[in-house]
C-alpha positions in Angstrom: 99.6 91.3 83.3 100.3 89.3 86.7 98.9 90.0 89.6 101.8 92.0 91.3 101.8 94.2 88.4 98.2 95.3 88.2 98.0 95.5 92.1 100.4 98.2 92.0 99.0 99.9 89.1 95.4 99.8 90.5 96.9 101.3 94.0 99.4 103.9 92.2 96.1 104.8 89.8 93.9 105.1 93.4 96.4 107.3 95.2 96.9 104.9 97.6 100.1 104.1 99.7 100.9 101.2 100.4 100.3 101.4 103.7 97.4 103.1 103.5 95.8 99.8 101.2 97.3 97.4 103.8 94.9 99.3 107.0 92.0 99.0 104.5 92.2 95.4 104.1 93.6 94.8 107.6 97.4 93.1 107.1 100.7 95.0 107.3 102.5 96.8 104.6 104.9 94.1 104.5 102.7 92.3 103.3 101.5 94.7 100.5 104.9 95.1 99.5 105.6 91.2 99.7 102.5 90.9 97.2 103.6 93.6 95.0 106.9 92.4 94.6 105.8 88.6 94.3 107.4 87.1 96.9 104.2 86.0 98.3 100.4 85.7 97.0 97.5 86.7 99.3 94.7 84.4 100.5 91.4 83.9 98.8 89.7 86.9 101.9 92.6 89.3 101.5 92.1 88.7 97.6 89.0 89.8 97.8 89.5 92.5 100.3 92.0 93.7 97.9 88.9 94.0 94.8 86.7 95.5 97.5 89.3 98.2 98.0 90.5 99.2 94.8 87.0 98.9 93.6 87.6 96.5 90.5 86.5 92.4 90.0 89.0 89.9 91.2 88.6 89.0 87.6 90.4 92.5 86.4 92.7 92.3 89.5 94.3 89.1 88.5 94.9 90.2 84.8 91.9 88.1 83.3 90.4 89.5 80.3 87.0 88.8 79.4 86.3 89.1 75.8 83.9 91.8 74.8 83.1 90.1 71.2 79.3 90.3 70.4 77.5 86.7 69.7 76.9 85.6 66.4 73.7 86.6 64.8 73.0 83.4 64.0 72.5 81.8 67.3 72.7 84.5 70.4 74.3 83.3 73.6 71.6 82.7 76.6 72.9 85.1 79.6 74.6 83.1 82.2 72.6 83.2 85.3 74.3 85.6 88.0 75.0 83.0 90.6 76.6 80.6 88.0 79.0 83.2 86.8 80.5 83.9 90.2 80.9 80.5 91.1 82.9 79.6 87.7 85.0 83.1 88.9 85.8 81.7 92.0 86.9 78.2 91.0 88.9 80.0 88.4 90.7 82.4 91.2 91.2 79.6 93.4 93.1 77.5 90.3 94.7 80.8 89.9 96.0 81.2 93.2 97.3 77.4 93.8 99.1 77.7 90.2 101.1 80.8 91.2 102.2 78.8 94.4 103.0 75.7 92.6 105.1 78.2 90.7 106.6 80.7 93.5 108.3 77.2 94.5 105.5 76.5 97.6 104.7 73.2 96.3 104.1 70.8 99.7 107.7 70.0 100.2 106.6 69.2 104.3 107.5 72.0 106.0 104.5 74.3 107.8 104.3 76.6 104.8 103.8 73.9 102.5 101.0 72.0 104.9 99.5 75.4 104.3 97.8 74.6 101.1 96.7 71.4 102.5 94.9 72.8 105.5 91.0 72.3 105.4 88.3 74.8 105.9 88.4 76.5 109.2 85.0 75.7 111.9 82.3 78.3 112.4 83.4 79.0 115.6 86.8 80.9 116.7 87.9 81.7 120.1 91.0 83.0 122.2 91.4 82.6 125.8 94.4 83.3 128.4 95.0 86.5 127.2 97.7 88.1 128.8 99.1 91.5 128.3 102.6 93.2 130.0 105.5 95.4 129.5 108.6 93.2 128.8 111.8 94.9 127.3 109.9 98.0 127.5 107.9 97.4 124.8 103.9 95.8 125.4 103.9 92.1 125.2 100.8 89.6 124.6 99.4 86.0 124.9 96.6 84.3 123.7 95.6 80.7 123.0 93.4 80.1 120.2 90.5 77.2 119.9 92.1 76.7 116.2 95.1 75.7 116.4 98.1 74.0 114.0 101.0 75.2 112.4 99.5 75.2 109.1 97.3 77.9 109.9 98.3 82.0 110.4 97.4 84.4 113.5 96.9 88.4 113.2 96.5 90.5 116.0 95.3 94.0 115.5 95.8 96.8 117.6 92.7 99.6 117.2 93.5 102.7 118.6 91.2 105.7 119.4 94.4 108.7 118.3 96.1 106.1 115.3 95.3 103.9 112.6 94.9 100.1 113.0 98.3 98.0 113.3 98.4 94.7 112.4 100.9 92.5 113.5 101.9 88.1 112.6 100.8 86.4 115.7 103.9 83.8 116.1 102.5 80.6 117.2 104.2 77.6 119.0 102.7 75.2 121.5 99.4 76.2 121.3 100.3 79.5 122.4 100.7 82.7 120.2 102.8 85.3 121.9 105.1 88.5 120.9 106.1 92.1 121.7 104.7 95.4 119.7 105.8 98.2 119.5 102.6 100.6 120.2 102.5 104.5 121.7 101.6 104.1 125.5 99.7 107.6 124.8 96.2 105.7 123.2 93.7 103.3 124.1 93.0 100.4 121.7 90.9 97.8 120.7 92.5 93.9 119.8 91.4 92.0 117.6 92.6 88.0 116.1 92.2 86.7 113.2 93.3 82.8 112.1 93.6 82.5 108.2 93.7 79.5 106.3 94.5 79.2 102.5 90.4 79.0 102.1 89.0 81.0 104.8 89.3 83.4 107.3 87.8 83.9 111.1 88.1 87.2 113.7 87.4 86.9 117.1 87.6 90.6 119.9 90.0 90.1 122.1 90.2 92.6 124.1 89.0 97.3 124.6 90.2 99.5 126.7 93.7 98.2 126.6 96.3 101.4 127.8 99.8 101.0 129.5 102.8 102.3 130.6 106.0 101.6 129.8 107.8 103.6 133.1 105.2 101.5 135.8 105.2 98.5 134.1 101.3 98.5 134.5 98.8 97.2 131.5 94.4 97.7 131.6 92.6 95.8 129.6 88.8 94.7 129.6 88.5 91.0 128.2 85.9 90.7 125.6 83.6 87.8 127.4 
């Protein structure tokens, strides 16, 4: 069974929608949908937010079967040791996950999504500054420039609010500069939050609280997260 297939049996089998698993695991339900229907694959972290939320083994969520035959009486197997056996699951996942891109057609072709899979491990340290936020078009608008920056890697913004659940939103980047307009009720007062993904890792970083507008004034409150 692929991956796509089991994802939405597990999620069906959990009662979850799929919007409802994509505010668990912090992405949009595009993107749920996207992985559900195969048009893309998630990233090692949202893979395992994925197991974490449906409450399986990354093993089970990506169709592996283990066998279940007992040794032979002759000579009984020596129990792996705990540490080994994740390790040898998460080489396998990661072969896993670069075969299904080689095979989705996202072999490195040089465009951006292709350096994707060439991208290195992200630092230990993420940071935004210049954050702007203002009404444009009447909807809120936002800028930020991250301390990780290329077009290989992916930026999420997430919008916390005290009345509604999370919304997460592709953070377009250009220039060193990630900017856009959501679409958010003016009626709430949320947190922000960024994230920068690469295909190995993933790092969050608080943007912003008390962030309220208005659409009619034009104004925008915010306290910067120092």
């Amino acid at each position: 069974m692929e991956l796509k297939e089991r994802l939405i049996q597990e999620r069906k089998a959990r009662g979850f929608s799929q919007e409802e698993l994509a505010v668990q695991i912090g992405v949009s339900r595009q993107a749920v949908s996207k992985w559900e229907t195969g048009d893309a694959l998630p990233d090692l972290p949202k893979l395992i937010a994925l197991a974490e939320a449906l409450n399986i083994s990354m093993d089970a969520l990506c169709g592996r079967e283990i066998s279940s035959a007992s040794p032979s009486p002759e000579k009984e197997a020596t129990p792996a040791k705990p540490w080994l056996l994740r390790r040898i699951a998460n080489f396998a996942l990661i072969g896993f996950l670069l075969a299904g891109s080689f095979f989705a057609g996202t072999q490195f072709d040089g465009t951006p999504e292709s350096k994707a899979t060439l991208t290195p491990s992200l630092p230990e340290t993420f940071s935004v500054s210049g954050e702007q936020f203002f009404i444009e078009g009447g909807d809120l608008s936002y800028q930020f420039v991250p301390s990780i920056i290329g077009e290989a890697y992916t930026y999420q913004i997430t919008f916390s609010g005290q009345n509604n659940s999370p919304q997460t939103f592709i953070a377009p980047y250009s220039g060193g500069i990630c900017t856009d307009a959501v679409a958010l009720s003016e009626y709430d007062t949320y947190s922000v939050t960024v994230v920068v993904s690469s295909v190995q890792d993933s790092r969050a970083v608080a943007l912003a609280s008390g962030l309220n507008f208005s659409k009619s004034s034009g104004s925008v409150q915010w306290t910067p997260i120092e």
